[in-house]
N, C-alpha and C positions, 0 to 999 in steps of 0.2 A: 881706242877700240875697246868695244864692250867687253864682258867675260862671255855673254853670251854670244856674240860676234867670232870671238876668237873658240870658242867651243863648235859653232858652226861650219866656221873654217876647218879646224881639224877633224872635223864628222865625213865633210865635202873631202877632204885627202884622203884620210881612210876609207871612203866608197871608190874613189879613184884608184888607191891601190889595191882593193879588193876586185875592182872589175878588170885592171891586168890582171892580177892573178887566175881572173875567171877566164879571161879570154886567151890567154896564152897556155892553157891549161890544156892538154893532146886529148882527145876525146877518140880515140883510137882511131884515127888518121881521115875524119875530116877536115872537108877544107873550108866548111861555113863557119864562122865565130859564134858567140854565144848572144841570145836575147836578151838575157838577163847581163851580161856584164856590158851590154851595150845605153840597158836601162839603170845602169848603177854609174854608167859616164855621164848618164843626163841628170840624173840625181843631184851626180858629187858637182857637176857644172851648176846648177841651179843653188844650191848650199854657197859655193865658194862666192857666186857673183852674188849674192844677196847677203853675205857674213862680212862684204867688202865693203856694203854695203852703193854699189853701185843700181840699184834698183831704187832707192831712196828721189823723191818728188823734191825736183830746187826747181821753186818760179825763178821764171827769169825775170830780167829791170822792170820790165815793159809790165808783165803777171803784178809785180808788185804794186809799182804803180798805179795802174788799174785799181787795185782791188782797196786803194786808201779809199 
């Protein structure tokens, strides 16, 4: 794992802990959650799967082949 990978990773956790703290946060007694810490769960999701790098392009057999 890269340092840049592993820096993404922890960017992705720290948006994820920041968006509980946002959403579990009493906004004097509604009951809707927040937008924003809903878009800091899509963020920190989007960060951690790509620092995983599972967004990363593997041809398959058959791709390789082909492409000789």
């Amino acid at each position: 794992m890269t340092t840049q990978a592993i820096i993404e990773v922890a960017i992705g956790a720290a948006l994820l802990v920041g968006g509980i703290v946002v959403y579990r946060r009493n906004s004097g007694g509604e009951r809707q959650g927040s937008q924003s810490a809903v878009l800091m769960f899509v963020a920190a999701a989007l960060l951690v799967v790509h620092g995983l790098g599972l967004m990363s392009y593997r041809p398959s057999a058959a791709e390789l082949e082909q492409a000789q």
